[in-house]
N, C-alpha and C positions, 0 to 999 in steps of 0.2 A: 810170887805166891799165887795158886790156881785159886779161883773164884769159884765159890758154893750157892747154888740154887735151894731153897726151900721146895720140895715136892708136896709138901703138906704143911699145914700151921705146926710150929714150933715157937712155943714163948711167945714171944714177939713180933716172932718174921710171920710172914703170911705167904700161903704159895706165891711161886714166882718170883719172890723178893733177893739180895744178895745176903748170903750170911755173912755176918763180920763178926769179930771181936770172941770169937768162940777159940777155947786152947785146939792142940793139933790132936788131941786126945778125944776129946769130944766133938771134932769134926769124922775121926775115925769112924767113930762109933754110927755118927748119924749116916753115915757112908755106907757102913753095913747093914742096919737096916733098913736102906733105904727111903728115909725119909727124907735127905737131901741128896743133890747129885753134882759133879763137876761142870760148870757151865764152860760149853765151848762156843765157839764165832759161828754165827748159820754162814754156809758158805753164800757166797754172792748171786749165786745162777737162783737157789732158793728164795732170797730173799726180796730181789730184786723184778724176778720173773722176766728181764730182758728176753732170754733165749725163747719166752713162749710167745712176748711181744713181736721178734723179730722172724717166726714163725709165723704168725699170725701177718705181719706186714705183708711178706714174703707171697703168701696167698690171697691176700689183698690186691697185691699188686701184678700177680699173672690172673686173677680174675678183668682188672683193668685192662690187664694188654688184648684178653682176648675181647672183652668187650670194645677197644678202641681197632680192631682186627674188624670186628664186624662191623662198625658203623663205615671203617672206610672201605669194605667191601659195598655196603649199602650207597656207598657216596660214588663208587667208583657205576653202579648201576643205575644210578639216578641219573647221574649225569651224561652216559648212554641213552639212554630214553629222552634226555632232553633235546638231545642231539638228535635225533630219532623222528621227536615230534617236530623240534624247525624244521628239517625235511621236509616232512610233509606238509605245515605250514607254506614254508617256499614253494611248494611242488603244485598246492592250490593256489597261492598267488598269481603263479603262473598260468591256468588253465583261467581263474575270472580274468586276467585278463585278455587271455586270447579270447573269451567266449564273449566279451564286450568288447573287442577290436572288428569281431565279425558280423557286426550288425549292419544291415544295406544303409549307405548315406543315403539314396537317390530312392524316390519312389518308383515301384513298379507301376503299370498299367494293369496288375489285378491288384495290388493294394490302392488303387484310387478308388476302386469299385465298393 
């Protein structure tokens, strides 16, 4: 037996409630003018809202990829530059010590002076 919604107060029932215990005769009647109606199932996509969740995830998660896109772009250039700067670290190392390897041991005859 299909299930009847109350659209508006009748008697007892108050909108949104189920009607029960009413003849087939006077469910007819309330049917035609519409003051109750046939309750059906909400389907699942409505009621649940999964498909807008898994939307929602969906662009969640290509936001992430592009944002994990860029930091290892950024990591991949950092680490260029790091490389970059030992270089030239080394590269100075290099010259303080040549420039203090070429200091005279031995005094000249015009540095005594």
């Amino acid at each position: 037996m299909p299930k009847y919604i109350a659209k508006q107060s009748i008697g007892h029932f108050r909108p949104g409630e189920e009607i029960e215990g009413l003849e087939v005769v006077d469910l007819q009647a309330l049917l035609a003018s519409g003051a109750i109606e046939e309750y059906t199932e909400p389907k699942q996509e409505q009621s649940d809202g999964s498909n807008g969740q898994l939307q929602q995830l969906a662009a969640e998660i290509a936001d992430l990829k592009a944002n994990n896109q860029l930091l290892s772009d950024d990591k991949v250039k950092a680490d260029a530059e790091i490389a970059d700067l030992k270089a030239q670290v080394a590269e100075l190392d290099k010259q303080l010590k040549a420039a203090t390897a070429k200091k005279p041991a031995t005094k000249t005859a015009d540095d005594a002076k």
